[in-house]
Phi, psi and omega in degrees: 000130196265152180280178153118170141300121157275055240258141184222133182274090178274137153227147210279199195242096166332107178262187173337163181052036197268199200238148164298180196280312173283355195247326208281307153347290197282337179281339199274334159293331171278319171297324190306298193290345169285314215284323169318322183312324188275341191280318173324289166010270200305319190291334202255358204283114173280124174337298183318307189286327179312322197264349183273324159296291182336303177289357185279289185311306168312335168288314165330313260217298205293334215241339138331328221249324223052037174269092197267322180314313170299318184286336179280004177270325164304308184270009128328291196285334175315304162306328195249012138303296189315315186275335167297277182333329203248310165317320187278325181223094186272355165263021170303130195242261192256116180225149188294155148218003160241160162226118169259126167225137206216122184248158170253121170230128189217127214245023204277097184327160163324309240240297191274352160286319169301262240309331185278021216219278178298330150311338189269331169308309189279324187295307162301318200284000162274357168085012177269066188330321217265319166287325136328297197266026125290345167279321211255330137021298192270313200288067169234145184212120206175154189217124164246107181254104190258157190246148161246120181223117151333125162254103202289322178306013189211313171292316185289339182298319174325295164323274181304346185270333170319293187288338152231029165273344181291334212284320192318355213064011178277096206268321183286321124017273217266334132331280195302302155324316186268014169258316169325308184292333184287339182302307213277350185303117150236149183265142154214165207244088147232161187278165175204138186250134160334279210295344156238055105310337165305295176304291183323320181289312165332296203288326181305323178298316192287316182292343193274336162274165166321119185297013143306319185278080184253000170301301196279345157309311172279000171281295169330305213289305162327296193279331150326305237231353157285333178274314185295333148345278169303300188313300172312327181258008161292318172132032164237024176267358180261014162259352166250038209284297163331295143349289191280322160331286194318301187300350167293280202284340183277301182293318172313317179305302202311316180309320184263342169293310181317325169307325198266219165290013178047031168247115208228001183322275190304331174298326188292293204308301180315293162329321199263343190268324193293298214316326219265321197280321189283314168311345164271345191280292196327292218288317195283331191307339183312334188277014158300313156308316185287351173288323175288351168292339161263002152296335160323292185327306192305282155358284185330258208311334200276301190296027200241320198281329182284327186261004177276330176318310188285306220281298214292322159312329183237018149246352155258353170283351175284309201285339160304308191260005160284307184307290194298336177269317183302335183287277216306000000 
């Protein structure tokens, strides 16, 4: 498993409206600079656990094979990464160590996603599932960024209980561990939608010119307000829908302040901070995902805490009746 980004450009298949060879550029320059954002991730991620999955996996491999020698020298050092990693930093929790990003582009105007919208209606309500879902398919415009992440209160335990049913000879033993620990692997997925990285580029641009050029500020402006369009009947408003509302309603103020006296400074620097909050809320949503890894841990411990319970119950019902034979 490779550390690193993978970036792969798909692009769907353009219907009506589709954008030039140059508006398709500049979105491809706005994905690029959300996926860095993600990229940070990974730089903080200590050398030591990348590599200590790599050898988990190689023991795996080593040990398919019937090689138990090779693979326990592997989970040695695998262990002694992990315990490296946790000696320097011991509140290490869920930390990443792959990114996959993948971009979708659907270059389709408003006016032409309703239609394919309504068509897909009329198609369902005739039960014709298939030819629906070959219209609607296509419609993502979109940067999907997936994390592969380690929960270290659980993969070194893996390792090590691996590492010492292999010393036992027990190889399918130390198989079964180390398939507990990739259980515990966890992906998580965010979207961040084209289109208002789109809007967002738009309104900077708009802010950016001389307030004389007030044709092209409202030209700008317009087409903000054509991608948040597009996001919305693409389907990505509905967990922010207030949001996408608000940025809306920010660009109409700008439009009519541009009429009047042009004084649009403080309107702008607001618009641009809602644009900066709801894009940070998409790129953060993974963690909404990462709880359930922590609820593994949470699991983890309790029942661990439930079997110190038992053991510590049948070890005092043992010492009784060791007391009670001594008595006799």
């Amino acid at each position: 498993m490779k550390r690193g980004v993978l970036l792969s450009w798909v692009a769907v298949a353009l219907l009506l409206g589709a954008q030039s060879v140059e508006a398709k550029e500049s979105k491809q320059v706005l994905m690029q600079k959300a996926a860095k954002v993600h990229q940070n991730d990974l730089k903080k991620t200590p050398k030591e656990i990348g590599e200590g999955l790599e050898l988990t996996i190689q023991a795996v491999q080593k040990i398919t094979k019937h090689q138990e020698k090779e693979a326990q020298k592997l989970l040695e050092k695998a262990s002694s990464n992990f315990e490296k990693a946790l000696k320097a930093n011991p509140n290490l929790d869920l930390i990443p160590v792959e990114e996959n990003v993948e971009a979708f582009e659907f270059g389709a105007d408003s006016k032409a996603i309703e239609k394919i919208l309504k068509d897909a209606q009329k198609l369902l309500k005739d039960h014709d599932t298939q030819e629906a879902r070959a219209l609607l398919s296509p419609l993502k415009d979109e940067l999907d960024i997936v994390i592969v992440s380690i929960p270290m209160k659980l993969y070194p335990i893996s390792t090590k209980k691996a590492l010492a049913l292999l010393k036992k000879g027990d190889s399918k033993g130390a198989l079964s561990a180390l398939e507990e620990g990739f259980s515990t692997i966890v992906t998580t997925m965010s979207v961040i939608p084209t289109p208002i990285l789109s809007a967002q580029s738009l309104v900077i641009a708009a802010s950016e010119l001389d307030k004389n050029k007030k044709e092209e500020a409202k030209k700008l402006l317009e087409a903000a307000k054509e991608e948040l369009k597009r996001g919305e009947l693409l389907g990505y408003t509905h967990r922010h829908a207030s949001e996408y509302r608000a940025l809306t309603q920010s660009i109409n103020e700008i439009e009519k302040e541009i009429k009047g006296k042009n004084a649009v400074e403080k309107l702008y620097d607001k618009l641009k901070k809602s644009f900066g909050d709801l894009i940070g809320k998409l790129h953060h949503e993974k963690h909404q995902v990462h709880n359930q890894a922590e609820q593994k841990v949470k699991v983890y411990e309790k029942d661990e805490t439930i079997k110190a319970k038992e053991e510590t119950k049948i070890f005092k019902q043992e010492a009784d009746s060791d007391a009670k034979k001594t008595v006799k």
